[in-house]
C-alpha positions, 0 to 999 in steps of 0.5 A: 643642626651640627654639621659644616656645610654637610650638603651630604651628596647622601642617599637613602639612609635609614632605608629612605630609598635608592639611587642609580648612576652609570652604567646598570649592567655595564662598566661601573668601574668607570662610570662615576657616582652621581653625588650632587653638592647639596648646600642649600644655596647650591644645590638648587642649581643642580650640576648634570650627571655624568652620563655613559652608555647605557647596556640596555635601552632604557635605565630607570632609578629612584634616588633619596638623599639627605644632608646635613647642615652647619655653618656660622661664618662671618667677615665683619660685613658678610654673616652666613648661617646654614643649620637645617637638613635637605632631603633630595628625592630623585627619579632619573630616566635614560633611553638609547637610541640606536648605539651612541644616542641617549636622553635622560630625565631627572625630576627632583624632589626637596625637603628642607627641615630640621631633620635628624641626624645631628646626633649621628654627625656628633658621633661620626665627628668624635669617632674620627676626631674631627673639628666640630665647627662650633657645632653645640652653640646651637641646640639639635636638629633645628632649622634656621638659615641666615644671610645679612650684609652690613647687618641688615638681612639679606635672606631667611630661611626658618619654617620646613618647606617642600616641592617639586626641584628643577627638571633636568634633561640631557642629550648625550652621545658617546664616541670613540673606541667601544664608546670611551668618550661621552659628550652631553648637552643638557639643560636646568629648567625652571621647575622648582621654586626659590622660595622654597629653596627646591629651584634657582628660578631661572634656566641653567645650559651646560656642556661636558666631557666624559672619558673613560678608560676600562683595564684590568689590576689583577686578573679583574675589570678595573678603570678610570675616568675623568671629565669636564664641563661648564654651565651657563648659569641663568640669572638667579638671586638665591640667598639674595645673592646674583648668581656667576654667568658661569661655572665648571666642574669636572670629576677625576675616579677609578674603579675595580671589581675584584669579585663577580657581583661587587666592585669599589670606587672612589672619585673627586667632585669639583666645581667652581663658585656659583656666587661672588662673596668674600665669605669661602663658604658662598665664594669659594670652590668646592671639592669632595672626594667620594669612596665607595662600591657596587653590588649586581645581584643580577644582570639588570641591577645594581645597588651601589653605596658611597661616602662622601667628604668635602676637601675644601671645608664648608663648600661640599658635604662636610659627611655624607652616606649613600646607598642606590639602586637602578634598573636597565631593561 
């Protein structure tokens, strides 16, 4: 494997499948892209979604998303090395009720291996002359990740595993002008299996913020949002690491749908760190911005499409690509 913490927030690619975030059939100029940090010693812990209202009762979505991993760090005490792909499978289900009120359900899936896309990523990487991070001292599409501490190891990772992640489930409720504002509670169950890297192994509880804020540019429906939130993170001991009592996380976005059935976006995707380490890549904050857009091909659908790259290097998708879809009726 060849990419810089590439937990690329990736979905479907090569057709592997589809996502669905925000609004279906309703604002998605401000509804922000649902792209998760994928970093095998983070993403076990799964950040809620930002959810908004919802135009129809229920919303149903099925997500496929795959990253990339590279990174060979060291302090002389700490030595950390990432180098696989995760695959992400994910069904997301919201229901309204009455106005302001909606439950959602998330059930991921995980797949950690070898996977294939090292030679895409070399490509990508000598197309925009980007660093490789010593990417070729290690052969293509392997898989193998590697935590010590004073030379002794602490955590290996090596064979290809499989499994059920933790269940994600959220009570949200939007208030204000034409509900611009979203307050959500949700919760992290311990469904998955850290030793299959597919769940951190205990509860995680958070609470965030949402605000949007709908206008136009130029004659069409345009918008911006941004949020806030914190997570009490259960105790957890992946990578043999003890994990932070807490982190925040918050997104910053705009929207604009410059023609009737297709729109752009972009937003950043920031969180604090989920484990006390000298090493920037277990310790440090992460930061991705996310470019992309939406397509309706009717009243009740939308497929949208993004890319993805990490701001602070080696904490976030170093690349990804995404590409969903999702139904309200």
């Amino acid at each position: 494997m060849r990419m810089g913490v590439a937990t690329a927030a990736v979905a479907a690619t090569g057709g592997l499948g589809w996502m669905t975030h925000g609004n279906v059939a309703g604002a998605e100029e401000v509804s922000p892209f649902d792209m998760p940090n994928l970093s095998p010693p983070v993403a076990v812990f799964g950040l809620p979604s930002w959810d908004g209202n919802i135009s129809g009762r229920r919303e149903l979505g099925i997500a496929s998303a795959v990253a990339n991993h590279y990174v060979l760090a060291g302090n002389g005490h700490e030595e950390l090395l990432i180098d696989g792909e995760t695959w992400r499978l994910n069904l997301h289900y919201r229901h309204r009720f009455g106005e302001a009120w909606v439950v959602s359900v998330d059930v991921p899936w995980y797949r950690h291996s070898g996977g294939f896309l090292d030679d895409a990523v070399d490509a990508w990487h000598g197309f925009a002359n980007l660093p490789d991070g010593n990417r070729n001292l290690r052969g293509e599409d392997e898989l193998k990740y590697v935590y010590t501490v004073g030379g002794q190891h602490r955590y290996l990772f090596e064979q290809s595993r499989h499994g059920i992640g933790d269940v994600r489930i959220g009570l949200s409720r939007t208030f204000g002008v034409e509900g611009r504002f979203t307050l959500k509670a949700a919760a992290k169950l311990s469904t998955g299996d850290p030793g299959t890297l597919t769940g951190s192994g205990a509860t995680d509880l958070s609470l965030s913020l949402l605000r949007s804020h709908p206008r136009t540019v130029a004659g069409a429906p345009a918008g911006i949002f941004w949020g806030a939130g914190a997570v009490r993170v259960g105790t957890s001991e992946v990578f043999s690491l003890r994990s932070e009592d807490w982190v925040g996380f918050g997104v910053l976005g705009a929207g604009w749908q410059p023609l009737q059935r297709v729109g752009f976006k972009f937003q950043l995707d920031a969180h604090s760190n989920y484990f006390s380490s000298a090493l920037d890549e277990l310790g440090a904050s992460a930061v991705q911005i996310s470019i992309g857009g939406w397509w309706k091909p009717d009243s009740g659908r939308v497929m949208t499409f993004a890319f993805s790259e990490d701001l602070i290097v080696e904490s976030a998708p170093d690349f990804g690509l995404h590409v969903g879809l999702g139904w309200t009726f």
